[in-house]
LOKOL-262899 format. One line per 8 residues: number of its first residue (from 1); their letters; for each residue x, y, z of N, C-alpha, C, CB. Coordinates in pm, whole numbers, always signed. Each point is the difference from the previous one (the first is absolute). Glycine has a CB too. Example, Ala and Ser with C-alpha at 12.3 -4.5 7.8 and 13.67 -1.06 7.14 Angstrom:
1	as	+1319,-569,+780,-89,+119,+0,+90,+120,+0,-189,-117,+125 ~ +154,+222,-197,+82,+119,+6,-77,+109,+73,+118,-63,-215
//
This chain:
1	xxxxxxxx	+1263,+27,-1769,-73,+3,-127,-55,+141,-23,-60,-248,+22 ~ +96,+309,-124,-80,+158,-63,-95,-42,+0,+117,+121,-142 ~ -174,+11,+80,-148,-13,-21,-82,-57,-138,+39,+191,+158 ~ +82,-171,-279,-32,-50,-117,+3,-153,-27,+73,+215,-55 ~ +33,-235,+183,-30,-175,+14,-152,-37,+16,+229,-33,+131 ~ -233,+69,-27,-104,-8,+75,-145,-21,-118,+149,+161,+219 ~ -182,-31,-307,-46,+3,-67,+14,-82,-125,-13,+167,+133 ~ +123,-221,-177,-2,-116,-72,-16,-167,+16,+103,+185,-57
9	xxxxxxxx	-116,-176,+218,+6,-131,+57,-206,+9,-12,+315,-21,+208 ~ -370,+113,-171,-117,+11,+10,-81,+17,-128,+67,+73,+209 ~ +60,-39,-323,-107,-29,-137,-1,-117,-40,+27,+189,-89 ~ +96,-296,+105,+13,-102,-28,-56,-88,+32,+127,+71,-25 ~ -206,-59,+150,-100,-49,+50,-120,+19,-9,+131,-17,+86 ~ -168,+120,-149,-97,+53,-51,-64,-96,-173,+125,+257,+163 ~ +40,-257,-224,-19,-28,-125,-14,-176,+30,+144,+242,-133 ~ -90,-303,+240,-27,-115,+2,-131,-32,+14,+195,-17,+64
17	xxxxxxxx	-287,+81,+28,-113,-42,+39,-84,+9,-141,+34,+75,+266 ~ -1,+42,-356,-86,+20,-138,+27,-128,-73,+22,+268,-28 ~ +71,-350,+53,+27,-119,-47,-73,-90,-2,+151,+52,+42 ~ -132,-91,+117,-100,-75,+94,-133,+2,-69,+120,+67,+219 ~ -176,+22,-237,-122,+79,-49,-36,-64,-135,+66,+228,+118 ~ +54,-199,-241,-24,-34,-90,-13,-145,+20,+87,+195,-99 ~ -60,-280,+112,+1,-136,+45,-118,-61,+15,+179,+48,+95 ~ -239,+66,+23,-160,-56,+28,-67,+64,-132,-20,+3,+301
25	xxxxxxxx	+46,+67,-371,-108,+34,-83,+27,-72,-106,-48,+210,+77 ~ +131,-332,-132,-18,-93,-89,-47,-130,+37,+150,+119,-95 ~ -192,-115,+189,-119,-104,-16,-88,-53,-45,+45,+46,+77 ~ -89,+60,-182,-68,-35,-112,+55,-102,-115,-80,+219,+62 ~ +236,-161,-61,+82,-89,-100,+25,-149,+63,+129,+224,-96 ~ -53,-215,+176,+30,-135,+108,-90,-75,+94,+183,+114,+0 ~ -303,-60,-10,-114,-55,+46,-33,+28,+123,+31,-146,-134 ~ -162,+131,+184,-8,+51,+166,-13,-112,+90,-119,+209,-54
33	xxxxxxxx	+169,-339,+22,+49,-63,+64,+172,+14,+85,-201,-97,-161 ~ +262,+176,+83,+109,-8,+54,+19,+150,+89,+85,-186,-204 ~ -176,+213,+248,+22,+117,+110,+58,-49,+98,-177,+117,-41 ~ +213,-205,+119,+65,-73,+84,+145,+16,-54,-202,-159,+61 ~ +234,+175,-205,+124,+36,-41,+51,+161,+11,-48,-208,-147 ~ -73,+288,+143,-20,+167,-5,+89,-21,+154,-297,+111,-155 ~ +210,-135,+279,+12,-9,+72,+152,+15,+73,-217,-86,-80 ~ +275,-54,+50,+106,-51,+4,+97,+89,-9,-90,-174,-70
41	xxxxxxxx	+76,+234,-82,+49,+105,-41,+71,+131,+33,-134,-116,-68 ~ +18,+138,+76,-60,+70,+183,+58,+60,+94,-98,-147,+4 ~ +118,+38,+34,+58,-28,+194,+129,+7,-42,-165,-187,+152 ~ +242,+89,-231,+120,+1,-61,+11,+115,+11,+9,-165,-131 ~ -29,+237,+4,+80,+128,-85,-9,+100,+177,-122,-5,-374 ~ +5,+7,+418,-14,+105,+74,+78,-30,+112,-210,+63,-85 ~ +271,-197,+132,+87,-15,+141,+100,+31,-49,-85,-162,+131 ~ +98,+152,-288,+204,+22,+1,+28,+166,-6,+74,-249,-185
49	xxxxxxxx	-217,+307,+120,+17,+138,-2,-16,+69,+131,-74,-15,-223 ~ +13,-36,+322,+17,+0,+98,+113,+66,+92,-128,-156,-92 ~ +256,-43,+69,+64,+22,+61,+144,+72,-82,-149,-180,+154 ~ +187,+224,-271,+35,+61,-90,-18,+135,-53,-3,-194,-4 ~ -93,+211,+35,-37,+188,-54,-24,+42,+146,-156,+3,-273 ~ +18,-44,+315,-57,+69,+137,+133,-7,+134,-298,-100,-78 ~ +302,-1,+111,+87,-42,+118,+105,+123,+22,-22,-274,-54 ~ +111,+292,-81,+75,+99,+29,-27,+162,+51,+83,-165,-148
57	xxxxxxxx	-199,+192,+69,-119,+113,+7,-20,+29,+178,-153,-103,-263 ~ +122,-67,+257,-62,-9,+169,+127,+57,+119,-168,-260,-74 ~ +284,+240,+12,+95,-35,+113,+74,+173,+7,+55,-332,-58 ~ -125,+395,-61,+23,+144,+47,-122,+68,+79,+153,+22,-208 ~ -260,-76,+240,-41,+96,+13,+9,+90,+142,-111,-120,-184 ~ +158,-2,+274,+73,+93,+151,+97,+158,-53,+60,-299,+153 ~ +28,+277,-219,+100,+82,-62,-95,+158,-51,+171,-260,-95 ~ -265,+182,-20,-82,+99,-75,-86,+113,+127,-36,-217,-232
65	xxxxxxxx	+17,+146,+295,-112,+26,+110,+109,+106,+122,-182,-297,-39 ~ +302,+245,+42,+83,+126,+81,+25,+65,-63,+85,-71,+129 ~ -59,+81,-279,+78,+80,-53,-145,+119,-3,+232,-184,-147 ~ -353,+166,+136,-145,+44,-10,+34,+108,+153,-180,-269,-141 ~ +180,+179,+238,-6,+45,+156,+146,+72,+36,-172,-220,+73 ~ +290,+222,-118,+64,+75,+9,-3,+126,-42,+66,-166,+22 ~ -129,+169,-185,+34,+156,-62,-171,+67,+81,+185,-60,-329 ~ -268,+5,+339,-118,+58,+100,-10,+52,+131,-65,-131,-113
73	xxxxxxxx	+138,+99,+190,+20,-38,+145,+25,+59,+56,+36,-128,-17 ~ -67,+282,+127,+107,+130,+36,+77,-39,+128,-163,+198,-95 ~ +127,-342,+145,+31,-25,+138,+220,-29,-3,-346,-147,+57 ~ +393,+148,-43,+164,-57,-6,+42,-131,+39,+46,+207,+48 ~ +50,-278,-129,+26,-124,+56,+137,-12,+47,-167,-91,-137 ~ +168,-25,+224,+93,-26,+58,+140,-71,-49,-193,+21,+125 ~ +296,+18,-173,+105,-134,-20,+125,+27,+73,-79,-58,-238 ~ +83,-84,+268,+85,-61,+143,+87,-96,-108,-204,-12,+265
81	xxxxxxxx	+332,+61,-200,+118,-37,-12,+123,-32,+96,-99,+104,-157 ~ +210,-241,+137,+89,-13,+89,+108,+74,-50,-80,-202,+81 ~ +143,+258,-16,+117,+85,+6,+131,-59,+43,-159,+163,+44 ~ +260,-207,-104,+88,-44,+74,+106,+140,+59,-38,-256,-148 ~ +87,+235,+274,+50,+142,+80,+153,+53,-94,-104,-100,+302 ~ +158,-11,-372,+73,+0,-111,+2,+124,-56,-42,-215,-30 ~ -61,+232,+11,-114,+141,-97,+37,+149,+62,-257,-172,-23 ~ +247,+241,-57,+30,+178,+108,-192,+20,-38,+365,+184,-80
89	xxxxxxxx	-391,-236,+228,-156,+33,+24,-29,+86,-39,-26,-75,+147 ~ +97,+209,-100,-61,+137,+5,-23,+57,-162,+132,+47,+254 ~ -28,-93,-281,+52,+47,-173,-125,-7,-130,+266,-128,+70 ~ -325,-57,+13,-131,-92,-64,-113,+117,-3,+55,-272,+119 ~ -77,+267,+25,-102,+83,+17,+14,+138,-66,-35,-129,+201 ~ +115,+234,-215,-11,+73,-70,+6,-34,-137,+58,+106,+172 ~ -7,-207,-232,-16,-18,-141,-183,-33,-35,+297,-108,-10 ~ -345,+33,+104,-123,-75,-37,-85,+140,+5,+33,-281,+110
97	xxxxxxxx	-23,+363,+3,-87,+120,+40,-9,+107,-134,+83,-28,+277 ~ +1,-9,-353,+17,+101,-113,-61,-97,-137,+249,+154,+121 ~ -286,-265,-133,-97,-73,-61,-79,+42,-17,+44,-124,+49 ~ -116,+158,-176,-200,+42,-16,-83,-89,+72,+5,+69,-243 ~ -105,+25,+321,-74,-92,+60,+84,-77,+136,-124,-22,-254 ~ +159,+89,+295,+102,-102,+140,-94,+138,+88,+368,-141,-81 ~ -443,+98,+172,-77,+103,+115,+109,-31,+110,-299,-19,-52 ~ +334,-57,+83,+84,-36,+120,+69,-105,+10,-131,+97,+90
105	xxxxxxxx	+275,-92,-59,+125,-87,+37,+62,+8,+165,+60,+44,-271 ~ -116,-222,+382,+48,+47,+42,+72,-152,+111,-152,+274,-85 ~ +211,-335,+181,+29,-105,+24,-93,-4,+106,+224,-23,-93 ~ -252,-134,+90,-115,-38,+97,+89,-96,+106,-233,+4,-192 ~ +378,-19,+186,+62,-112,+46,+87,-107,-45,-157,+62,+76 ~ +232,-113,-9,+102,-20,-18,+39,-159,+79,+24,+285,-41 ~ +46,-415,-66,-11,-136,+45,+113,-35,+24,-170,-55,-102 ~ +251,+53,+208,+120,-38,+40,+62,-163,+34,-59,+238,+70
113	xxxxxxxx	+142,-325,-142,+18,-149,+32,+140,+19,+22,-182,-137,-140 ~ +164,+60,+292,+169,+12,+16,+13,-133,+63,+60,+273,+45 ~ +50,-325,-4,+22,-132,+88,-142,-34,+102,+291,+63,+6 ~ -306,-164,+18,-74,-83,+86,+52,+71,+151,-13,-247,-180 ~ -95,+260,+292,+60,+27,+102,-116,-32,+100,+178,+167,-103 ~ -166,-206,+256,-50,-12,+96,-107,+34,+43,+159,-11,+6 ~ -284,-46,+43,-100,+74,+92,+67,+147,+96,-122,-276,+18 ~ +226,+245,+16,+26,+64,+81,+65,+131,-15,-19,-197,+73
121	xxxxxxxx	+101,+170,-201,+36,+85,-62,-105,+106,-123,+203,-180,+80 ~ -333,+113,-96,-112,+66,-47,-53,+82,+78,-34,-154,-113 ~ +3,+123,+254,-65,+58,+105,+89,+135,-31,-80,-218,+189 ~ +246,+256,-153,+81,+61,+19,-13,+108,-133,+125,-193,+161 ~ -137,+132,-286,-29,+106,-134,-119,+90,+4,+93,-172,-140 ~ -251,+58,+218,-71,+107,+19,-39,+97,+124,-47,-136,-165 ~ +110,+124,+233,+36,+100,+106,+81,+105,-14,-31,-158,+107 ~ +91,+154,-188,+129,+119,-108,+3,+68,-101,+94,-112,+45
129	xxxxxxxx	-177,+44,-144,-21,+28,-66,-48,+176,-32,-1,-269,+27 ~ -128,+319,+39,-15,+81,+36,+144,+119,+64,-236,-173,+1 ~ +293,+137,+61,+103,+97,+16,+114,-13,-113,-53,-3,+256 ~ +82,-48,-323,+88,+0,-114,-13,+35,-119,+47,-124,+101 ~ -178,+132,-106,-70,+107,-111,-139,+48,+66,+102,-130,-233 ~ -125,+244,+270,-110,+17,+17,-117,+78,-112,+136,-26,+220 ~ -70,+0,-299,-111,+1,-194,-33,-109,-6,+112,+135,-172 ~ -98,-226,+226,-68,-128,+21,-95,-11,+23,+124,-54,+43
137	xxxxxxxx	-249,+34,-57,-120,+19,+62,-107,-142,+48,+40,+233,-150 ~ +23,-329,+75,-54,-157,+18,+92,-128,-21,-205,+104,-81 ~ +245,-214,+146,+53,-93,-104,-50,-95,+26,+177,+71,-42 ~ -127,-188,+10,-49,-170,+22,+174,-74,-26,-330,+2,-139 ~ +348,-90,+256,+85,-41,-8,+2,-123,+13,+55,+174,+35 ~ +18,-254,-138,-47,-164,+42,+160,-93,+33,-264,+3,-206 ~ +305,-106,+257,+102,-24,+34,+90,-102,-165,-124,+28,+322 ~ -13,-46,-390,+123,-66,-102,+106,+162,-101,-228,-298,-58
145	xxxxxxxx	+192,+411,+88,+99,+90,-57,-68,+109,-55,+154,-172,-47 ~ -301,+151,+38,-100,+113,-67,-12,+118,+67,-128,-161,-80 ~ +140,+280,+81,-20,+98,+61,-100,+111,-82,+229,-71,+118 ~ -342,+79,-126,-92,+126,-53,-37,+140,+60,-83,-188,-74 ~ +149,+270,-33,-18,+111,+153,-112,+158,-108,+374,-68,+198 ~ -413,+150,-95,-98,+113,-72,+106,+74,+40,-277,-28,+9 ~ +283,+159,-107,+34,+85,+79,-47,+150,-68,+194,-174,+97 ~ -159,+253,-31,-92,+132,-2,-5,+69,-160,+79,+53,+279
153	xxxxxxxx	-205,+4,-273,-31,+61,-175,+79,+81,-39,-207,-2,+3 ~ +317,-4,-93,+97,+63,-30,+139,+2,+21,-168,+68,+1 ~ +194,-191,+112,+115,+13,+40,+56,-157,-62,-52,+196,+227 ~ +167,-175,-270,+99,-114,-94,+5,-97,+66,+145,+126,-102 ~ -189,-274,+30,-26,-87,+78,+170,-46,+33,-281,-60,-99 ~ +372,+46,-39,+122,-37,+27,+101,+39,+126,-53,-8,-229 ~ +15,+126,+260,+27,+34,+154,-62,-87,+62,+20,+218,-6 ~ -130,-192,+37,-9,-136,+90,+52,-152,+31,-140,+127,-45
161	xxxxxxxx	+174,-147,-113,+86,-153,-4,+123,+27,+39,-107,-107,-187 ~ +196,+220,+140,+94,+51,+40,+39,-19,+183,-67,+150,-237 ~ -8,-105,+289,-2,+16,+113,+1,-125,+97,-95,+199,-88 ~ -78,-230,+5,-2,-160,+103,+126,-118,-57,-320,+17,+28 ~ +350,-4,-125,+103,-85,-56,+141,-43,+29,-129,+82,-121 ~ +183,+74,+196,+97,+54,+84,+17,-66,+162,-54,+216,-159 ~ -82,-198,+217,-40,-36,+121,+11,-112,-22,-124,+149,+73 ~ +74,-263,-145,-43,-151,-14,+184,-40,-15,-318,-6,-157
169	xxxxxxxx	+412,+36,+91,+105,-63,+4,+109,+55,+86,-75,-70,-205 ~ +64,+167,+294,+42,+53,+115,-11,-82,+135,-56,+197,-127 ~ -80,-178,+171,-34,-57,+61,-67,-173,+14,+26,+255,+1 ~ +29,-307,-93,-80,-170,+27,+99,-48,-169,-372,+42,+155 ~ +444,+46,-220,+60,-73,-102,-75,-40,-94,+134,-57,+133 ~ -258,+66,-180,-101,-24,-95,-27,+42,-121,-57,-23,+161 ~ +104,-21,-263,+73,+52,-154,-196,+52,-38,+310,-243,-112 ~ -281,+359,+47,-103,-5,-122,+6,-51,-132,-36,+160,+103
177	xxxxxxxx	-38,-243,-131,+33,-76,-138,-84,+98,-127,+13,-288,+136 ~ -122,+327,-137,-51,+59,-81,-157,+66,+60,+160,-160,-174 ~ -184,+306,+74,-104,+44,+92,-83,+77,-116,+140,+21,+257 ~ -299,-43,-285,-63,+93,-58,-48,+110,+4,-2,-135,-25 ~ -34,+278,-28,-92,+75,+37,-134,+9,-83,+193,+101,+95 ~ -358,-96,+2,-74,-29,-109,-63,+130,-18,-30,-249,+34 ~ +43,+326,-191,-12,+91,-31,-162,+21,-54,+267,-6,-18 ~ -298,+96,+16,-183,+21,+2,-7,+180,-81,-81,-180,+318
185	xxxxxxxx	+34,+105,-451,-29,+106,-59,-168,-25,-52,+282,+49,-60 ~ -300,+88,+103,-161,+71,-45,+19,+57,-120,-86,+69,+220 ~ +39,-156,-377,-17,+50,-117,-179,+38,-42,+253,-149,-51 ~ -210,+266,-43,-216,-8,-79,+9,-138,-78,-76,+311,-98 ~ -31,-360,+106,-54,-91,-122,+94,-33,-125,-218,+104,+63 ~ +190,+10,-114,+47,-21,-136,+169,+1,+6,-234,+123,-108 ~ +303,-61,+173,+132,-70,+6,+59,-99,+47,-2,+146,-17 ~ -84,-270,+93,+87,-85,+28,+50,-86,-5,-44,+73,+41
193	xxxxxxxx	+3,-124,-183,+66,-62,-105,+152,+44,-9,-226,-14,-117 ~ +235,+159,+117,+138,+59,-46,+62,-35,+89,-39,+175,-115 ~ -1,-143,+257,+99,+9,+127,+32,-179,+28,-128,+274,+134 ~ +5,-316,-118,+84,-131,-28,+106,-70,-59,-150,+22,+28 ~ +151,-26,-177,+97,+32,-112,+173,+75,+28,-266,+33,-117 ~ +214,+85,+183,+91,+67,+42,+108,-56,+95,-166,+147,-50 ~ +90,-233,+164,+53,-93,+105,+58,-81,-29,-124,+29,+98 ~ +72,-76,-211,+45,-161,-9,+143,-25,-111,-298,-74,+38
201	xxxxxxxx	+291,+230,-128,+73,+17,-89,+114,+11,+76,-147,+84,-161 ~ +156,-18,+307,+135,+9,+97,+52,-144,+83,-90,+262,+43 ~ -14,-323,-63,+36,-163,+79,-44,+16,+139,+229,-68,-131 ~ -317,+117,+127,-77,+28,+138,-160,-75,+15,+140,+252,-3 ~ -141,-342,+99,-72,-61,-18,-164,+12,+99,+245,-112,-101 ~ -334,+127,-18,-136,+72,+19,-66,-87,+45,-5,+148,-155 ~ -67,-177,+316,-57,-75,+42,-129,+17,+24,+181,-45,+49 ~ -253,+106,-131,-179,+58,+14,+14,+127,-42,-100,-121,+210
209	xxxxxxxx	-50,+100,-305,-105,+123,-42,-143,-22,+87,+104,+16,-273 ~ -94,+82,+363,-134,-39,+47,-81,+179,+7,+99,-283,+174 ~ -264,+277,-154,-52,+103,-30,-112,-27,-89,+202,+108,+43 ~ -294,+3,+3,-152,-3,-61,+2,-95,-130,-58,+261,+81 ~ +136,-235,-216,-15,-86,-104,+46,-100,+22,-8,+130,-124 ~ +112,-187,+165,+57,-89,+74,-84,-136,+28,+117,+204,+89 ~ -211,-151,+27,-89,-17,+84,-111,-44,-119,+88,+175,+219 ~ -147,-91,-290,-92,-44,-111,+17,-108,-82,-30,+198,+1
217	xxxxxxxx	+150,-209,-69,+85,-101,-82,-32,-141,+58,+199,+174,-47 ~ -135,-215,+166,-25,-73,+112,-115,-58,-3,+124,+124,+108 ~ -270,-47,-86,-133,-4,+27,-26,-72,-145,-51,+226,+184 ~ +108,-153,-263,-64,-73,-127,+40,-150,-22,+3,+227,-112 ~ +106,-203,+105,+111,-173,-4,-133,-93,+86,+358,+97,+59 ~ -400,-81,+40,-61,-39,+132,-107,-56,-148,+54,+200,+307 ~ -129,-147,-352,-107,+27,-58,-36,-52,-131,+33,+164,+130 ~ +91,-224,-210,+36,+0,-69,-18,-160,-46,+111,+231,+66
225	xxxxxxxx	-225,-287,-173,-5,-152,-2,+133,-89,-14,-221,+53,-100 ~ +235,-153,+132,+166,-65,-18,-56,-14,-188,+111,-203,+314 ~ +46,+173,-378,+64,-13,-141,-113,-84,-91,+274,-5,+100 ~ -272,-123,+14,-89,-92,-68,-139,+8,-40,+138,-99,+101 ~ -192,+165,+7,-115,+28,-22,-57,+85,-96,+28,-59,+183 ~ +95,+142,-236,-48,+110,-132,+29,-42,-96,+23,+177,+79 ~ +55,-319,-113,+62,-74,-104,-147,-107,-33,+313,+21,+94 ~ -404,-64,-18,-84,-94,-5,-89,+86,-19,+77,-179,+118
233	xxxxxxxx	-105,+343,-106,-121,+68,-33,-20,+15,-136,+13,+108,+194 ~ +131,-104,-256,+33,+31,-96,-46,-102,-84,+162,+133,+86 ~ -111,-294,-76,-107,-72,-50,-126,-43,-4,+146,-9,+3 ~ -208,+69,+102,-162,+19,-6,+9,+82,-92,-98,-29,+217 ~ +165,+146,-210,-40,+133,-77,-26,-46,-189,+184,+178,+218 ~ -79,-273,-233,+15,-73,-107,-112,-73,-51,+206,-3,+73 ~ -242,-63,+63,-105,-107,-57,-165,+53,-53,+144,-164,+187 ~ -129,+324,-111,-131,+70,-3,+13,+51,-117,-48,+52,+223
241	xxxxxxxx	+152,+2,-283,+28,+55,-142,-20,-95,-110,+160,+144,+97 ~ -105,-251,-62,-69,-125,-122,-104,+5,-32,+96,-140,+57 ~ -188,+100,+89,-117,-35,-2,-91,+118,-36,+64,-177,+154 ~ -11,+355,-158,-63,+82,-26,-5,-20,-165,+54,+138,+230 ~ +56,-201,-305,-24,+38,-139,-47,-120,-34,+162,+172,-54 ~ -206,-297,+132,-42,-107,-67,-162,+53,-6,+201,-203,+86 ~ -243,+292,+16,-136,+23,+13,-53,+191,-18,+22,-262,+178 ~ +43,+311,-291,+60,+88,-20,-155,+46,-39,+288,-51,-47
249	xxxxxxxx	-338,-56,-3,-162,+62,-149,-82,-3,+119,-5,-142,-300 ~ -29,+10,+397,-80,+32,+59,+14,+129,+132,-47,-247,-108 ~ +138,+275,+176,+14,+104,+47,-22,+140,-28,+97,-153,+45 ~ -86,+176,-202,+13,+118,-97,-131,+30,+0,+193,-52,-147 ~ -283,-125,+144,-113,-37,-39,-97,+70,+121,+94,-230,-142 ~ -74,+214,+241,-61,-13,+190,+17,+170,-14,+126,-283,+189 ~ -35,+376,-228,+4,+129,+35,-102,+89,-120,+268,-45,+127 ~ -254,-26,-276,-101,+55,-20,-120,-9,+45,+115,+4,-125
257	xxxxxxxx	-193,-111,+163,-87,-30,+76,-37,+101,+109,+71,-214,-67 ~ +12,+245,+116,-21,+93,+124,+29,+148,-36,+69,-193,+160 ~ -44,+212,-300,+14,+142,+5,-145,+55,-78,+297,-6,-2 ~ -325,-128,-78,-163,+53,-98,-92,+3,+105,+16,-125,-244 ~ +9,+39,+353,-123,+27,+132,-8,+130,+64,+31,-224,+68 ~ +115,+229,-63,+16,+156,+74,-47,+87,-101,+212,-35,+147 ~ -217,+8,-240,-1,+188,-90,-201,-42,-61,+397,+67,-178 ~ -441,-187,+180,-125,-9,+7,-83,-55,+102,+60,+9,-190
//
């Protein structure tokens, strides 16, 4: 939702409540017995405007509130992406690095699924591992086919699959079926809307924005009353607006009162 929405959802609600309003202030005509109808009125008009004008208002305001904390923010955020090895990694990364606002492109690791294989034959991967690539720097290996591995800052993770991939159907016959790399780019604030965009426009699929605004967004959501509860304020809000124009003279009435005291 723009912002001119926004602003028309909030006059419309505005102009409803003057409604509301007018309503209570014919009581004179319709009698002041039927304030119970003002009322009614009220709660009505103000729950549907509620859940009809406000609600939508409401359901931006996480959005409004990053888009606030992004263009403010000097800290950088994070977006994490899967890479399929399909991809010429290196190529990515220099394309993304040349993005506005891209501080840093770089792989954090790499998810390898290949055939199912043995305790025993797990033991044997991580004991080797290490000598068959030694840019390797961590993995986790589990026996239904998962293999997660780190490997050193700067160096191509696809080598590494390359390598261990080679070894795995050499030695034990163990097909690789498919393997990710998860790519980690450091954008400013205000671009990462684009770089996202950018990702997704290639079919690359973006698995977290995380980072200071991020982080704020979050806090607020946390913070944030549930739907209903601003839909039912709304008909209080209603019912107080009736009842303000049903009692419009004596109120008008109560402030002069207190302003001839004050000034004598």
């Amino acid at each position: 939702m723009d912002v001119l929405s926004v602003i028309v959802m909030l006059a419309l609600f505005l102009l409803l409540l003057a409604f509301i309003f007018s309503a209570g202030l014919m009581t004179p005509v319709i009698g002041s017995k039927n304030i119970i109808f003002v009322i009614f009125i009220g709660f009505i008009a103000g729950t549907i405007g509620g859940a009809f004008l406000i609600s939508p208002v409401y359901d931006e305001i996480p959005e409004i509130a990053r888009s606030i904390y992004l263009s403010t923010s000097g800290a950088t955020e994070t977006v994490t992406a899967d890479v399929s090895t399909d991809t010429d990694i290196e190529r990515l990364k220099e394309d993304l690095a040349s993005q506005e606002g891209v501080v840093d492109v770089h792989s954090e690791g790499i998810v390898i699924k290949t055939d199912k294989f043995t305790e025993e034959r797990k033991r044997i991967i991580e004991d080797k591992i290490a000598v068959i690539d030694s840019n390797i720097t961590s993995w986790n290996v589990y026996t239904n086919g998962t293999i997660i591995l780190q490997v050193k800052r700067g160096y191509n993770p696809v080598n590494a699959l390359e390598n261990l991939a080679k070894w795995l159907m050499y030695t034990g016959g163990i097909n690789t079926r498919y393997s990710t790399v998860k790519l980690v780019v450091e954008v400013k604030p205000a671009n990462v809307d684009a770089v996202v965009s950018y990702l997704e426009a290639r079919d690359i699929v973006v698995t977290g924005v995380r980072g200071p605004s991020e982080d704020k967004v979050a806090e607020l959501r946390r913070f944030l009353p549930a739907k209903s509860n601003i839909v039912l304020f709304c008909g209080v809000l209603g019912v107080i607006t009736g009842l303000a124009g049903v009692f419009i003279d004596s109120i008008m009435g109560s402030f002069r009162k207190i302003y001839r005291k004050y000034r004598g």
